[in-house]
PAZAPA-4460 file (N, C-alpha, C; in steps of 0.05 Angstrom, whole numbers, plus 32768, in hexadecimal, padded with zeros to 4 digits):
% residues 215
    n_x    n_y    n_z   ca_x   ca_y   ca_z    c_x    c_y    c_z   seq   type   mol
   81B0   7F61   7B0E   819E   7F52   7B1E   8186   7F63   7B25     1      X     A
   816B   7F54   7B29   8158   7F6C   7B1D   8152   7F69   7B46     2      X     A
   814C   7F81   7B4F   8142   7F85   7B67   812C   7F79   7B76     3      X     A
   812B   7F71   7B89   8111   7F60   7B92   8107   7F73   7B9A     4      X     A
   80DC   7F64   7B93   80CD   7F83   7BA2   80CB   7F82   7BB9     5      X     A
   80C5   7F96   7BC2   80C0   7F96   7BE4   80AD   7F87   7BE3     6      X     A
   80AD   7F7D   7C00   809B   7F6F   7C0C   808B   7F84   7C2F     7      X     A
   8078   7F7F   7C31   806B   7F9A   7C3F   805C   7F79   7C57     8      X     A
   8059   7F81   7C6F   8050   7F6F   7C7D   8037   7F7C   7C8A     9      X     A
   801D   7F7E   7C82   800A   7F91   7C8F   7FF4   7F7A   7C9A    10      X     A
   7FFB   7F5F   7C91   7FDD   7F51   7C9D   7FF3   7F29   7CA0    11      X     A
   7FE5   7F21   7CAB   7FF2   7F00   7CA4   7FEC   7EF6   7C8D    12      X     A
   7FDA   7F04   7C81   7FD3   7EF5   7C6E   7FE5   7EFA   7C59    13      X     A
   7FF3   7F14   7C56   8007   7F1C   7C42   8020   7EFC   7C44    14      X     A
   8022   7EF3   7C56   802D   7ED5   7C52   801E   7EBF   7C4C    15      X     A
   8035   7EB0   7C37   802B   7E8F   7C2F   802D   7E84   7C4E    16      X     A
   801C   7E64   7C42   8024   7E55   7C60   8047   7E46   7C5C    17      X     A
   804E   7E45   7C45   8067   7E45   7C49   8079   7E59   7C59    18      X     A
   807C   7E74   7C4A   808B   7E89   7C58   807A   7E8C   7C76    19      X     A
   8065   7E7D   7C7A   8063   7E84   7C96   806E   7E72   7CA0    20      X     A
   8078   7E59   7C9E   8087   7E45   7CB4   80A5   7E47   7CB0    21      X     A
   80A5   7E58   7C94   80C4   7E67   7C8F   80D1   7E76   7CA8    22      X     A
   80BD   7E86   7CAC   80BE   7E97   7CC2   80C0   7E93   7CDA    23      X     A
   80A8   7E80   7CE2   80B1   7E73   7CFD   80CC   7E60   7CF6    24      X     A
   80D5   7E56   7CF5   80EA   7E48   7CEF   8102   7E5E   7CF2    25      X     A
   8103   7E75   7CE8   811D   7E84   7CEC   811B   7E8E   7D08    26      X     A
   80FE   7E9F   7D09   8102   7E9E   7D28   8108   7E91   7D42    27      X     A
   80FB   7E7F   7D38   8108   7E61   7D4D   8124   7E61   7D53    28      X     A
   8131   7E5D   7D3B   814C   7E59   7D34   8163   7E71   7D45    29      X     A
   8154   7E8E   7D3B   8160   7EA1   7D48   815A   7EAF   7D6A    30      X     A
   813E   7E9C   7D6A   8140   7EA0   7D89   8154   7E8C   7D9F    31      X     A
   814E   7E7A   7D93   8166   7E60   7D9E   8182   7E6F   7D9E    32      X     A
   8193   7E7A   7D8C   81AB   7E8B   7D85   81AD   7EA5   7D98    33      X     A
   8197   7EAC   7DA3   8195   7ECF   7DB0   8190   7EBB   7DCB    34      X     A
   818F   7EA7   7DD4   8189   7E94   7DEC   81A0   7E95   7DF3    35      X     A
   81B2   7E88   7DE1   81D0   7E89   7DE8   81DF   7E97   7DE0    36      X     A
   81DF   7EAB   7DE1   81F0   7EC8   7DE2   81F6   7ECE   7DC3    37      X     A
   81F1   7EC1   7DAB   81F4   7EC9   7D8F   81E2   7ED3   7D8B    38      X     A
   81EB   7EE7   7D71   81D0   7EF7   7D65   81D8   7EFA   7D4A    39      X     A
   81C8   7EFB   7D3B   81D4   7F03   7D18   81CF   7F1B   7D19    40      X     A
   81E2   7F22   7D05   81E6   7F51   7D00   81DB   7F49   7CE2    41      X     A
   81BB   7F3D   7CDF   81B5   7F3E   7CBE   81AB   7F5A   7CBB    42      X     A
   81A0   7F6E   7CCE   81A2   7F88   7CC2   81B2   7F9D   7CC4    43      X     A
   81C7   7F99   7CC6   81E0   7FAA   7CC6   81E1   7FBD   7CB5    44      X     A
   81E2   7FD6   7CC5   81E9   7FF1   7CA9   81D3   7FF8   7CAC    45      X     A
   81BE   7FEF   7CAB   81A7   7FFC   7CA6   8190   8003   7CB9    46      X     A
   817D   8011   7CB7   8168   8025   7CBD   8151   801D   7CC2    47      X     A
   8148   801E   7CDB   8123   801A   7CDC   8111   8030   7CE9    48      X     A
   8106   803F   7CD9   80EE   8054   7CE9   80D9   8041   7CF0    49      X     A
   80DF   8043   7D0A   80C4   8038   7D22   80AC   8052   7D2B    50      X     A
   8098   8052   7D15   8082   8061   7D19   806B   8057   7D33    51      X     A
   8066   8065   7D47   8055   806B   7D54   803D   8083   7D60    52      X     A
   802B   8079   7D4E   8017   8088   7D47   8006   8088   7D67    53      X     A
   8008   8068   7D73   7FFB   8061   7D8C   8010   805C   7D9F    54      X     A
   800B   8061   7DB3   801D   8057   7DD0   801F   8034   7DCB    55      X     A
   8039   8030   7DD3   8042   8010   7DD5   8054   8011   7DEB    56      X     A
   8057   7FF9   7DF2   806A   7FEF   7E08   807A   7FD5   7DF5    57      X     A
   806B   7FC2   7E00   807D   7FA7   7DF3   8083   7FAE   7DD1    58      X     A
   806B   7FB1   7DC4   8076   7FB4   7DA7   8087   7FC6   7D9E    59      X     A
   808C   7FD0   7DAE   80A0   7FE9   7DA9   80BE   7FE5   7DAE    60      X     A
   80BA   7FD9   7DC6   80CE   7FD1   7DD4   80DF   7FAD   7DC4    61      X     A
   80CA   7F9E   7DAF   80CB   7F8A   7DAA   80D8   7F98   7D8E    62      X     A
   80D7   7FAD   7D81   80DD   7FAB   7D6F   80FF   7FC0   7D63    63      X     A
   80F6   7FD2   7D7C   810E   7FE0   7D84   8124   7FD4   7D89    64      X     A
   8121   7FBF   7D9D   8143   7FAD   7DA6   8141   7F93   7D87    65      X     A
   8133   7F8E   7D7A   8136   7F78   7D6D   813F   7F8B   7D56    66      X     A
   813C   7FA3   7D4C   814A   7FB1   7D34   815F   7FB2   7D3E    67      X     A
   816A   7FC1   7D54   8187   7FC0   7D62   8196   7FA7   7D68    68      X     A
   818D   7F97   7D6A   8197   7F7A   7D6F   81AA   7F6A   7D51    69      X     A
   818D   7F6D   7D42   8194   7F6C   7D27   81A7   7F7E   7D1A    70      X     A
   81B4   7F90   7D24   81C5   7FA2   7D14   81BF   7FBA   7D10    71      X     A
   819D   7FC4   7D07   8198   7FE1   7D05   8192   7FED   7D0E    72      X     A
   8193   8003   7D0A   818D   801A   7D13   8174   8025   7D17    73      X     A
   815A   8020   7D2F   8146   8022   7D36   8142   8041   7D35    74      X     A
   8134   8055   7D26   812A   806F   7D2C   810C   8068   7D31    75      X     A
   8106   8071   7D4C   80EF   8077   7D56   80E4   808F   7D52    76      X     A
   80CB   8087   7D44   80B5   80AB   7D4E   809C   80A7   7D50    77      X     A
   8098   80B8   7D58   8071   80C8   7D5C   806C   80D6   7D5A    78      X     A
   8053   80E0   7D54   803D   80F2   7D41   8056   810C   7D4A    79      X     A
   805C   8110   7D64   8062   812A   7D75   8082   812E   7D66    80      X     A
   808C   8116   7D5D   80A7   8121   7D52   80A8   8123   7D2F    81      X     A
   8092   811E   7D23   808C   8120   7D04   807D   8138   7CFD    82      X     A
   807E   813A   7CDF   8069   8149   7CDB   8052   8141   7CD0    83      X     A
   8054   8123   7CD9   803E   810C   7CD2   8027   8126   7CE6    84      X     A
   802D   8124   7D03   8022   8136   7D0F   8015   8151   7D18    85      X     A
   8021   8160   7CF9   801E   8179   7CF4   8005   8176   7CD5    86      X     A
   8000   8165   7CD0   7FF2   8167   7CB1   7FFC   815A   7C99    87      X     A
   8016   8156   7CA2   8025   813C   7C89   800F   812D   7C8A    88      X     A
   800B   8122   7C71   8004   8106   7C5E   8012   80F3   7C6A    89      X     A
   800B   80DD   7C66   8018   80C0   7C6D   8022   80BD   7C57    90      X     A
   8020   80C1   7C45   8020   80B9   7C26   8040   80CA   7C22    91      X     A
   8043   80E7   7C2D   8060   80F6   7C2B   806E   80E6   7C37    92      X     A
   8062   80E0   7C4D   8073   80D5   7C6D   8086   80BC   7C60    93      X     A
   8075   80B5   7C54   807F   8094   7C44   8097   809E   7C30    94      X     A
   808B   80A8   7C27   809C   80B5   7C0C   80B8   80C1   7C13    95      X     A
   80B8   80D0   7C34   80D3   80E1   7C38   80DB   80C4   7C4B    96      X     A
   80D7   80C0   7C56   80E1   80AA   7C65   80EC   808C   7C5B    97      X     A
   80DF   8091   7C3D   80F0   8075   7C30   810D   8080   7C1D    98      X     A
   8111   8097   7C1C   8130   80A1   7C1E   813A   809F   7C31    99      X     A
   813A   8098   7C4F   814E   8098   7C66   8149   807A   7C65   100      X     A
   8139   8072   7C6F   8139   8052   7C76   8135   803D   7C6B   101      X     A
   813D   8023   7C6D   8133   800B   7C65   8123   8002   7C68   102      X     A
   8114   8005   7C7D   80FA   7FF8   7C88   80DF   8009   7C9B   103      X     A
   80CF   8009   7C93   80C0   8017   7CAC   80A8   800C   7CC1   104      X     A
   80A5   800A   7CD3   808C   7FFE   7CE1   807C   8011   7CEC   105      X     A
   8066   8008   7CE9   804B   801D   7CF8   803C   8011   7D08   106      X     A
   8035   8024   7D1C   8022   8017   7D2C   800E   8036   7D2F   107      X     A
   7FF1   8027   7D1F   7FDE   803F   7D29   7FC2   8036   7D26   108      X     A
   7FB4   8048   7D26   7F97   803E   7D29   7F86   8031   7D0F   109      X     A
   7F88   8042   7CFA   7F72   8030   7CE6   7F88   8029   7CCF   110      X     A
   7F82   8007   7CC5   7F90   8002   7CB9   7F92   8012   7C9A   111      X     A
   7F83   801C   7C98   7F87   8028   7C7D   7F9E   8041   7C77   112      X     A
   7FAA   8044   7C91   7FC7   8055   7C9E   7FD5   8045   7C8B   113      X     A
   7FDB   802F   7C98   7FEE   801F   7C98   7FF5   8016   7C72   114      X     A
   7FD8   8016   7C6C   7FD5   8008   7C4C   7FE3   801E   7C3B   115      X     A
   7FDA   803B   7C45   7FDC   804C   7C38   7FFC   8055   7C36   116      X     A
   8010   804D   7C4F   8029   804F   7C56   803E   803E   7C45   117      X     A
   802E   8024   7C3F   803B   8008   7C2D   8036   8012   7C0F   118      X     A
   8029   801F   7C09   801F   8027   7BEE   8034   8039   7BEB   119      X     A
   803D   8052   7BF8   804E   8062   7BED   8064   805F   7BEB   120      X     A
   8066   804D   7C04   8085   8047   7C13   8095   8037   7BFC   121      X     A
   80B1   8036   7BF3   80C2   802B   7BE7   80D6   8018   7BF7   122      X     A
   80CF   8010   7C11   80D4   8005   7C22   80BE   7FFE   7C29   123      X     A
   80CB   7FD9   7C37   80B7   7FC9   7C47   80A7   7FDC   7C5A   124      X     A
   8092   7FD2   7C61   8082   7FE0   7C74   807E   7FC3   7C85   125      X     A
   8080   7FCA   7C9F   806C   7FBA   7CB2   805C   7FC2   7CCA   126      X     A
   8040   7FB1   7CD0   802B   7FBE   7CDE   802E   7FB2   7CF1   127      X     A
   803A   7FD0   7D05   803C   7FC5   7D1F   8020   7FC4   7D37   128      X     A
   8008   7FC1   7D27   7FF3   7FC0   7D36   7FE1   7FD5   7D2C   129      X     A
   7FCE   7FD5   7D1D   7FB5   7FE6   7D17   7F99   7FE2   7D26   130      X     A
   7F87   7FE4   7D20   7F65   7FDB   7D2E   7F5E   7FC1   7D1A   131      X     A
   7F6C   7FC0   7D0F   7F69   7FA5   7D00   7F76   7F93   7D01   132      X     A
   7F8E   7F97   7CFD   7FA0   7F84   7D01   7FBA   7F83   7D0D   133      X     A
   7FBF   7F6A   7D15   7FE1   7F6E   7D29   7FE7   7F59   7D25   134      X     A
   7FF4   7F55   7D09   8001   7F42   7D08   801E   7F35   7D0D   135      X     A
   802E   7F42   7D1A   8044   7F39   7D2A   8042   7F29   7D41   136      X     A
   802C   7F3A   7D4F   8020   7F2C   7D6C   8012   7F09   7D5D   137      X     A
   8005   7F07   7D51   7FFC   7EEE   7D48   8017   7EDF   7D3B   138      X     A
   802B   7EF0   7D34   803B   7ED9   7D28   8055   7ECD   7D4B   139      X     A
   8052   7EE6   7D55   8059   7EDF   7D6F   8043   7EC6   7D86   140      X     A
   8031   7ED1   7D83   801D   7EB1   7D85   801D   7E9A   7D7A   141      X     A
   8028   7E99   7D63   8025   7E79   7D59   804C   7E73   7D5C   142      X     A
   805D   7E82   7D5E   8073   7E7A   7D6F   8070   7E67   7D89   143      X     A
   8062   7E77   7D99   805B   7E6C   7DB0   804F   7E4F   7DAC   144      X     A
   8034   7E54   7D9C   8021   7E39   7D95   8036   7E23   7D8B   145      X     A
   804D   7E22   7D7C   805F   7E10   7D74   806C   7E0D   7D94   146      X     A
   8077   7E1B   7D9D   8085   7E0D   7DAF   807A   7E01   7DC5   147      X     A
   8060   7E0A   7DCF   8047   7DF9   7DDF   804A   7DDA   7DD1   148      X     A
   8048   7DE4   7DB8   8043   7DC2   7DB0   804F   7DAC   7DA8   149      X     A
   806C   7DBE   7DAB   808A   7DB6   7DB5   8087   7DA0   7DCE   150      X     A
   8081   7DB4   7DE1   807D   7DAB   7DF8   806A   7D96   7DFC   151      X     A
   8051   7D96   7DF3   8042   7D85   7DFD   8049   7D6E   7DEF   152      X     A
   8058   7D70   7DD9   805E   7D54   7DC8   8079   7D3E   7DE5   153      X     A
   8083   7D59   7DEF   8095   7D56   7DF9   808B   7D49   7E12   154      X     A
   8072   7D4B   7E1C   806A   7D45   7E38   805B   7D25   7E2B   155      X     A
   804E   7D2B   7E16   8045   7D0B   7E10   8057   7CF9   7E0D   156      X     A
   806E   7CFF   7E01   808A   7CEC   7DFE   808A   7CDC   7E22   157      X     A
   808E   7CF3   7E36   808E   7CEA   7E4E   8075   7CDB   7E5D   158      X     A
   8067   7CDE   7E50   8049   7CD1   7E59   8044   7CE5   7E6F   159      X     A
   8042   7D00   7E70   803B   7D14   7E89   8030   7D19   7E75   160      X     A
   8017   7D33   7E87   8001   7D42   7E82   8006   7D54   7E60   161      X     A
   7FF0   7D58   7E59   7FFA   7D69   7E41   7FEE   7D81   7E44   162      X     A
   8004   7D95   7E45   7FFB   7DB8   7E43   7FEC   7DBD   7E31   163      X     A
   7FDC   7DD6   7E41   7FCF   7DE4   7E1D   7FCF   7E01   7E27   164      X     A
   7FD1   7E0F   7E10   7FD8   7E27   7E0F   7FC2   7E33   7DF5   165      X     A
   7FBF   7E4E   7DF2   7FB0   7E4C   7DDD   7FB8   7E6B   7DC9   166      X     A
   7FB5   7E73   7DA8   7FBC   7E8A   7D9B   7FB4   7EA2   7DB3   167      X     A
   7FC9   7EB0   7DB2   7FBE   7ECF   7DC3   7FC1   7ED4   7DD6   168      X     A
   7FC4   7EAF   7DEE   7FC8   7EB7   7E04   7FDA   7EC3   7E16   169      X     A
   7FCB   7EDA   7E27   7FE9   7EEE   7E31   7FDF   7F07   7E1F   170      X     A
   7FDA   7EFE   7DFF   7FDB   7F19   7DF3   7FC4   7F3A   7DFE   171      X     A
   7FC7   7F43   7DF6   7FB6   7F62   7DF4   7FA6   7F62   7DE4   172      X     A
   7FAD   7F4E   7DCD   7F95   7F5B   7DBA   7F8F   7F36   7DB0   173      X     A
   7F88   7F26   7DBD   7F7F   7F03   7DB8   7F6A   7F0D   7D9E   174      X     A
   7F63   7F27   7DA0   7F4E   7F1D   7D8C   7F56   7F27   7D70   175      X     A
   7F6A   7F24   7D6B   7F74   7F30   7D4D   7F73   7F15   7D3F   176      X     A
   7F75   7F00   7D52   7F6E   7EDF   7D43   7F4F   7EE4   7D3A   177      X     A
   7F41   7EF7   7D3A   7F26   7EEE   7D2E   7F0D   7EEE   7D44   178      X     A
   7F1D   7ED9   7D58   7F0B   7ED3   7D71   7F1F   7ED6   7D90   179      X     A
   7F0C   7ED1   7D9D   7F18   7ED7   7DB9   7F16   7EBB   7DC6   180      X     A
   7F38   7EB4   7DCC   7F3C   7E9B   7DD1   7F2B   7E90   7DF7   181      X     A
   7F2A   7E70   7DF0   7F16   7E72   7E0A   7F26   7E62   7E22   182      X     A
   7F44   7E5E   7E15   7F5E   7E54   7E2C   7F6A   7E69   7E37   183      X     A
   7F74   7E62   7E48   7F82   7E72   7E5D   7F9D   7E55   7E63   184      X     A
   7FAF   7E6A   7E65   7FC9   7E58   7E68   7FC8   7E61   7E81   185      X     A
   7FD4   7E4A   7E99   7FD5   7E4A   7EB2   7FEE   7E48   7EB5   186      X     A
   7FFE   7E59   7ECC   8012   7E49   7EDD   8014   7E2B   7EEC   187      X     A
   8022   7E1F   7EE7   801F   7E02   7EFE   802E   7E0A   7F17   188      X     A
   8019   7DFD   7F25   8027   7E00   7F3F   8028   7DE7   7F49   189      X     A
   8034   7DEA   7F62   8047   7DD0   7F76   8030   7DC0   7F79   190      X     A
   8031   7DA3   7F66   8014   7D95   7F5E   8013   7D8D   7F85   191      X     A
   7FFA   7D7D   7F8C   7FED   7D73   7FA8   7FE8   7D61   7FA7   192      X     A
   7FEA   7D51   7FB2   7FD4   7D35   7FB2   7FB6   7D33   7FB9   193      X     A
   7FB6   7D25   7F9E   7F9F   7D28   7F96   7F8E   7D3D   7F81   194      X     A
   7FA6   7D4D   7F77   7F96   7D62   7F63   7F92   7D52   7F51   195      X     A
   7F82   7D63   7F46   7F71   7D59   7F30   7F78   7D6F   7F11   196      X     A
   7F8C   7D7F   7F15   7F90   7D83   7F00   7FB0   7D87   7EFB   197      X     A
   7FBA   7D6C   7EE6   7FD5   7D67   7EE4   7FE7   7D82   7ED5   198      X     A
   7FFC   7D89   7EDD   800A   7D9A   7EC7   8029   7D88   7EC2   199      X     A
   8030   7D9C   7EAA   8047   7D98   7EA0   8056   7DAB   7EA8   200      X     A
   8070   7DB3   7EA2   807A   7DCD   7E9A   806E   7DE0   7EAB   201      X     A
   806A   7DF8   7EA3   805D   7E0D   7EA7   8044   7E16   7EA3   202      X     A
   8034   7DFF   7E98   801A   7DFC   7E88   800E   7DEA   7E98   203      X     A
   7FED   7DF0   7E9F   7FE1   7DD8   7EAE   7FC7   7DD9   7E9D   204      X     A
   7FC0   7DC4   7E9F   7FA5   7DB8   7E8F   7F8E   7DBF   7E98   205      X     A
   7F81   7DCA   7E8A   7F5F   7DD6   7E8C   7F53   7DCD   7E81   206      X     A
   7F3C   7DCA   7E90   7F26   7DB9   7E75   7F1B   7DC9   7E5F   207      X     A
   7F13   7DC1   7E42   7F07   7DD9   7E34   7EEE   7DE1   7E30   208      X     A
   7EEE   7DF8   7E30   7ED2   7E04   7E31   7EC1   7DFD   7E18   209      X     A
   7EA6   7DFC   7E29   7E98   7DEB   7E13   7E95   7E07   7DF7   210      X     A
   7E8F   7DFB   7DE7   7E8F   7E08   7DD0   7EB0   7E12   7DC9   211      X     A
   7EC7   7E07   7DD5   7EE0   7E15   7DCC   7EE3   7E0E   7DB7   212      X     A
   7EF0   7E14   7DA2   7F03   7E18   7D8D   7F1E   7E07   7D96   213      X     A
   7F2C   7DF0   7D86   7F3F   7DE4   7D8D   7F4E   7DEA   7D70   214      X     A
   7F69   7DE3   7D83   7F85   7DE1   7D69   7F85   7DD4   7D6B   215      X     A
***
């Protein structure tokens, strides 16, 4: 059986629009399952070097429990525990690090790190956030955007107000979509009589700004 090639995840665009609703679709599937106390062990046995070149919180933390969750074995590092940080090449780094592990993610400043890491590497690479691109966080945004529109399908069924939500919102970096979104998702609060602006859910309706950009 002849080996499949790696596949390296450094931009969205490296996905079809098929394998992109592939994707949302499993996630869906396996967030619903981790809702109710199941989890699949599809990476069992195996190994992920979690490179951090930049300080993280959530992405770090998002990718650390979801390798462990999944089964593997999360190794974390930074510049201070490699000798990425002493004068190593990215290009070695790749090279010694695709003998221990299966998989590696980076998160650092210029994407041409990252390109240069997928080129050597004999393992998947994924970009956990460069100055260019962050494409996890966007595919974690249009998660959200599906289930907003879950919802609002869900609130027109009822004939109540319809939420809007928009790519990015909440995020750190809205503008890795290109542009900088011009919604703001609201809390609803304990409606009054007489407001004038209806909510659903957790989402309340804003009017849009002129010149916005619509989905």
């Amino acid at each position: 059986m002849t080996p499949k090639a790696k596949r390296d995840f450094l931009r969205v665009a490296d996905l079809s629009g098929d394998e992109l609703r592939q994707l949302l679709d499993h996630a869906t599937a396996m967030k619903n399952q981790r809702r109710h106390g199941g989890q699949r062990r599809s990476l069992e046995g195996r190994s992920v070097a979690l490179i951090f070149e930049k300080s993280s919180t959530r992405t770090r933390v998002s990718f650390e429990v979801g390798a462990y969750e999944l089964g593997a074995h999360p190794v974390v590092l930074n510049t201070r525990d490699m000798q990425l940080g002493r004068g190593e090449s990215i290009v070695d780094t790749a090279r010694t690090l695709s003998r221990y592990v299966h998989a590696i993610v980076l998160r650092t400043a210029g994407h041409d790190r990252v390109e240069a890491l997928a080129a050597a590497a004999s393992v998947p690479v994924i970009n956990a956030l460069t100055d260019d691109h962050h494409p996890c966080q966007i595919l974690a945004d249009l998660l959200t955007v599906r289930e907003r529109r879950a919802l609002w399908r869900a609130c027109a069924t009822r004939g109540s107000a319809t939420p809007t939500t928009s790519p990015g919102a909440g995020s750190r970096r809205p503008s890795a979509w290109g542009w900088r979104s011009p919604w703001r998702p609201r809390r609803a609060t304990a409606s009054r009589r007489g407001s004038s602006r209806p909510t659903c859910g957790r989402w309340s309706i804003r009017g849009r700004p002129r010149g916005a950009r619509t989905w």
